[in-house]
N, C-alpha and C positions, 0 to 999 in steps of 0.2 A: 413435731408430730403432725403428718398428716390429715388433713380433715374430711371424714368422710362425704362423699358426694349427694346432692340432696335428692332424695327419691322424689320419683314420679309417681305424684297419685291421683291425680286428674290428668287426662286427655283427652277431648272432645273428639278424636277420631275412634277412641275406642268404643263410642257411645255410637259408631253412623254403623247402617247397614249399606251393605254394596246395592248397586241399584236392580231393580227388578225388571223383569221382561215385560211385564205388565204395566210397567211405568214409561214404557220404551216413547209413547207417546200421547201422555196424558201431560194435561196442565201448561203453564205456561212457560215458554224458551226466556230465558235473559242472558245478556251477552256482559261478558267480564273480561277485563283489562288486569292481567296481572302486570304490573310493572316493579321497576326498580326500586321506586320508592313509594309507592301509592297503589291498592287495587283500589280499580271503580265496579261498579257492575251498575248496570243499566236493565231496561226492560220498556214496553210498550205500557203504556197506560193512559186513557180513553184515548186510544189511536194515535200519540205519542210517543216520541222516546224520552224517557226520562232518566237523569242519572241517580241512583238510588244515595242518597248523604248519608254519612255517618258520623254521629254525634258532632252534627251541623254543617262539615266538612264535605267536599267533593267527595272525596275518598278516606280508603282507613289507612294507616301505614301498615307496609308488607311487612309486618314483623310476624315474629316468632320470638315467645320468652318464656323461662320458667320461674314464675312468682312464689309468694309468702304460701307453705302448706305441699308443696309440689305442684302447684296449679301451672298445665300450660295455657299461656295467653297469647291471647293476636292482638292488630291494631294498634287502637289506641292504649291500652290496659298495658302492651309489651310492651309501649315505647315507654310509659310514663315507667316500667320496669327496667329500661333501660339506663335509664337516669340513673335510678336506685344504683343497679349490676351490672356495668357492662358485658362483663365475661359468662351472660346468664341470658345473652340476647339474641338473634341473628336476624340480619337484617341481608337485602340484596338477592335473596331468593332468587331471582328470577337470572342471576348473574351466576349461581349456584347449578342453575338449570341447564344454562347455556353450555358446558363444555366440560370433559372431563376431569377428575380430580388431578390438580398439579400444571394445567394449562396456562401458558403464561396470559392470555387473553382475560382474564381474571384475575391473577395477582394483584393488583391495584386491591381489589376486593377482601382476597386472604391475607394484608397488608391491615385492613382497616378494622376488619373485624379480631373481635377479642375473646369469641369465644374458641372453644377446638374445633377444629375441623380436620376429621381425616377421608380415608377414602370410605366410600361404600360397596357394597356388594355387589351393587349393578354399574362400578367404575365412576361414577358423578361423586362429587362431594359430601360428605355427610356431617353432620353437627351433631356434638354433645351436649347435653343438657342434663347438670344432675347426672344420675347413674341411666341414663339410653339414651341411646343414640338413634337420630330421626338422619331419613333417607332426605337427600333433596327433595323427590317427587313426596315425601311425609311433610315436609314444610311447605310447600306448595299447596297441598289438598289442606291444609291447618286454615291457610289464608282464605282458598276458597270455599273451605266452610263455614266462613266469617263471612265471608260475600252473599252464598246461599240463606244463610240465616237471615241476613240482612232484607236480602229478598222474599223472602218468605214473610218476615215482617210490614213488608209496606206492601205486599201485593197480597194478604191476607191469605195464602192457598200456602198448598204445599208445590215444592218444585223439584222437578226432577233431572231438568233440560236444561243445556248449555251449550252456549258460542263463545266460544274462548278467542281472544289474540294470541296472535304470535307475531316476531319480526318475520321480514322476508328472509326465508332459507331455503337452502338447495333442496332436490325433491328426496335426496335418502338422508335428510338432515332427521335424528331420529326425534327432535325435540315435538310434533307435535304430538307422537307416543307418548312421550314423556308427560306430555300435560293430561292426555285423555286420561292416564292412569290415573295421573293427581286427584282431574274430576271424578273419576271411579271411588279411588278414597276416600273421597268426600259427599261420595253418594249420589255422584250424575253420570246422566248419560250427555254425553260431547257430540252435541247434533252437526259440529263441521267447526274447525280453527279455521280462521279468516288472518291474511296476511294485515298487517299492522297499517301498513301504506295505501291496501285496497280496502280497506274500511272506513281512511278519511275521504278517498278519494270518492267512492261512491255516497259518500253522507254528505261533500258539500256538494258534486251534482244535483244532489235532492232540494239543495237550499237555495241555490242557483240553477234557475233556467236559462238557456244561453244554447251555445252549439251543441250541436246533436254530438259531437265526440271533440275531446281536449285532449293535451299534454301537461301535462304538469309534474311541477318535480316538488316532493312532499319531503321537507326537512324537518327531522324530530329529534329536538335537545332536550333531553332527560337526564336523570340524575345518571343512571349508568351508561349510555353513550350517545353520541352526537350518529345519525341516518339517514342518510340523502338518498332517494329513490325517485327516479324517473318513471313515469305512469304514463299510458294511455287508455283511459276510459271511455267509456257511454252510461245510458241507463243501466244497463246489467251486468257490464262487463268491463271488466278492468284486466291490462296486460303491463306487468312491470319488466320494464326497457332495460333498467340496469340500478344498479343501487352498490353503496358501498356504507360502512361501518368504521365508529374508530370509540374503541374505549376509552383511550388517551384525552378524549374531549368533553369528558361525560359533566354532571353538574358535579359530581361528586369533585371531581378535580378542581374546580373554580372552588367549592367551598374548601378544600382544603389552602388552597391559597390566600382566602378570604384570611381564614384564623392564622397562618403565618404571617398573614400582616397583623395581625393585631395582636398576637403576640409577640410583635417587635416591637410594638407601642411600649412593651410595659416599662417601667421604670427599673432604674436598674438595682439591680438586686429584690426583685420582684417577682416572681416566678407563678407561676397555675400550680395551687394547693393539691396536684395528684399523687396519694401518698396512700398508704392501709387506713387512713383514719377518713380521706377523702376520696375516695378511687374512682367519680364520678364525677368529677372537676372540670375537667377536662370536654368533656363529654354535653357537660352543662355549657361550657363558654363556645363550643361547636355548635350545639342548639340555639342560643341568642345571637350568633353571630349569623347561621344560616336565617335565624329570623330578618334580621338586618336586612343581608341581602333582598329578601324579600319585600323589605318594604321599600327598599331602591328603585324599586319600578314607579313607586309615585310620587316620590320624596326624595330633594337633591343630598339629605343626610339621614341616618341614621343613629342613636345611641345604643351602644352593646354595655349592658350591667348583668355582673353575674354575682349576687352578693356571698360573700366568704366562699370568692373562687380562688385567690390570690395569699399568698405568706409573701412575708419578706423578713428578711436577712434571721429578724431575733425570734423569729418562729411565730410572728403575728397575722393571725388572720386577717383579710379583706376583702373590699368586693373589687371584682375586675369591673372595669368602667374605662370604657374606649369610646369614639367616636368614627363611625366608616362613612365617607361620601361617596356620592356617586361615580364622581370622577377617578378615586382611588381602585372600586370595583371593575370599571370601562378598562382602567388599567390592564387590572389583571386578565380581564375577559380577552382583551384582544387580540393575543397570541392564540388562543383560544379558536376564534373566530377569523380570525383567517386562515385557519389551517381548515376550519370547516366551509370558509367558501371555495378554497380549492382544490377540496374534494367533491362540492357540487360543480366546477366546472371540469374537474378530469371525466365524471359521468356524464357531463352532454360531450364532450371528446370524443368519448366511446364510441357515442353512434351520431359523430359528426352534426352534431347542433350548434346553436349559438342558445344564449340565456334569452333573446328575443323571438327565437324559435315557441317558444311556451306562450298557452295560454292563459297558464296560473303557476303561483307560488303556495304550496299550502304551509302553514307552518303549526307546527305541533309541538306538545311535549309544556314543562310548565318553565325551563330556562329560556324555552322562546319568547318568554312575555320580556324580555330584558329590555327597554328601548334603543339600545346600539346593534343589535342584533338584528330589529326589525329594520334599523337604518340602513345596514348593512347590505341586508338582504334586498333593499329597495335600490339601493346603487348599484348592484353586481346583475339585475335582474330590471335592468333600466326598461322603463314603457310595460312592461309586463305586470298585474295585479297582484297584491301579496295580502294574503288574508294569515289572518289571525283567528277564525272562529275558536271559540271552547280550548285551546290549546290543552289544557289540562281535561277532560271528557270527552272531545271529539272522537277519540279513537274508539271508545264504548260507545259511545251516542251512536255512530256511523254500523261500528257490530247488530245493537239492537234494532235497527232501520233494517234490516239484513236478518235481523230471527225472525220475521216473519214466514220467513219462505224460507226455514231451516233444509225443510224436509226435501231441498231442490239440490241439484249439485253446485256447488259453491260458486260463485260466476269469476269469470277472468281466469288466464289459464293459468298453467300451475307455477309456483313463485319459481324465481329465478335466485343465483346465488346472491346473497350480501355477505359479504367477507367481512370483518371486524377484525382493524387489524391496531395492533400496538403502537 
């Protein structure tokens, strides 16, 4: 017998009003980073940019989930529901956003995720949740109502205004529609999207005094893909040279390699407890193992426990308990990482550079903290500087340097194409 689907009785977008003409430009601009796996949002405070934390954290995770009651959740509240329900969550929104429904430049994505996903009305991907169905740009505006709140909380006012990211894309690329709607959703008004690449670029001009104009090639490994962009900036103005994209390289791909090895670890006859009584098993030993990796950037090892993640053979419960080193990670990373150095050297190709031609290396994104990565980066980009600031908030930090002067036309000309290819 089928089970009926759980209704929806809270949604925090049913509660926003669309934003007002009157609001068009009152209160204060803050600049939001939706990414693939983490939104930040930022904002100026006593003449500052600050990135706004949530529940301690840089950022909140970009989720979307339908909890205990019908409640939709974002954040932190959906992931810790994700745990619970896989099939009750979506995560990757912003890979949702990107491309229409059934593109292979996303598979990897519709691949990981477990909840449904069909098409929607405006051709983009849609999720189920429960009995309705939310539009890409509906989970998008979810998240950035989490951001807005968030905002509104630590800058005590209410807010109306937003500078959103976006990757670099072509000029009829329709996605930064896409997001202004989201913010409309969600109850702002979208004082200008700022390309991804021209908002680190201009924020560490800001940190660094130095030449009156630079080149730099700003490489950003995230969870959903690896984005090498060629930049020429100044104080106001930034023109991106050339840039390319590869989702094949994202972090998500290294974590999933992570757990294939460590479920090769197990003993045999051993298996990860995912089953109707466990259906979260799985999900849980993904979570301590992406932990791990994370704590390989300071420490030559890590221990992955996931207590009563694991049966064996007589149908006994246990806990998974592995150990990942550094060296086993750098492994896996490498393939990785050389496919993404040599698609920052086909982009200086392009337009006939050498890696010494640059003034800078920016690097961004939070799988850049890796240390073989930045080693990497340091050998292929020999004599040239390679900064690491904020890897993980630089890109909001750089947006809200930039809401000041929302109301200005966006500086640097208009993006150029980044192809994202399989």
């Amino acid at each position: 017998m089928t089970q009926a689907p759980i209704h929806v009785t809270d949604c925090p977008l049913d509660r926003v009003r669309p934003p007002e003409a009157s609001t068009r430009s009152a209160g204060p601009v803050i600049a939001i980073d939706l990414g693939t796996t983490n939104c930040r949002v930022a904002a100026i405070h006593n003449g500052n940019p600050v990135c706004i934390p949530a529940e301690r954290m840089e950022g909140a995770p970009a989720m979307v989930a339908l909890g205990p009651g019908g409640r939709i959740l974002t954040g932190h509240a959906a992931r810790g529901q994700q745990a619970a329900n896989p099939a009750l969550a979506v995560w990757g929104i912003k890979g949702l956003l990107a491309a229409p429904y059934g593109d292979r430049k996303v598979k990897w994505l519709y691949d990981q995720l477990r909840c449904k996903v069909v098409r929607g009305d405006d051709g983009l991907p849609a999720v189920v949740l429960g009995d309705r169905t939310f539009r890409a740009r509906e989970l998008a505006a979810l998240v950035l109502l989490e951001a807005r709140e968030r905002a509104q909380n630590f800058l005590r006012q209410p807010v109306h205004r937003a500078v959103l990211t976006i990757p670099a894309v072509r000029k009829d690329d329709p996605l930064p529609q896409t997001m202004a709607a989201a913010a409309a959703l969600a109850g702002m008004h979208v004082e200008r999207t700022i390309a991804e690449p021209t908002s680190v670029a201009l924020g560490a001009f800001q940190r660094r005094r130095g030449k009156p104009e630079r080149t730099a090639m700003v490489c950003s490994w995230g969870g959903g893909s690896f984005q090498t962009t060629l930049v020429r900036y100044a104080a106001r103005q930034c023109q991106v040279l050339g840039a390319e994209g590869n989702v094949g390289l994202c972090g998500f791909e290294l974590d999933k390699r992570v757990l294939e090895l460590l479920l090769r670890k197990l003993p045999t006859g051993v298996r990860v407890a995912a089953d109707a009584s466990n259906p979260a098993a799985l999900y849980r030993v993904a979570g301590a193992a992406e932990f791990a990796k994370i704590q390989l950037t300071e420490q030559p090892e890590a221990r992955v426990r996931v207590p009563f993640a694991v049966t064996s053979g007589n149908g006994q419960l246990g806990d998974f308990d592995a150990v990942l080193t550094r060296r086993e990670l750098e492994d896996l990373a490498k393939p990785l990482i050389d496919s993404a150095m040599k698609m920052c050297e086909q982009v200086l190709e392009q337009k006939t550079l050498f890696p010494g031609d640059l003034d800078e290396v920016l690097l961004v994104g939070e799988q850049s903290r890796m240390p073989l990565f930045r080693q990497r980066c340091e050998a292929f980009f020999v004599n040239v500087p390679v900064y690491l600031d904020e890897p993980g908030p630089s890109v909001v930090l750089g947006a809200a340097r930039l809401s000041t002067s929302a109301s200005t036309p966006p500086p640097g000309s208009p993006a150029t194409p980044a192809p994202v290819r399989r």
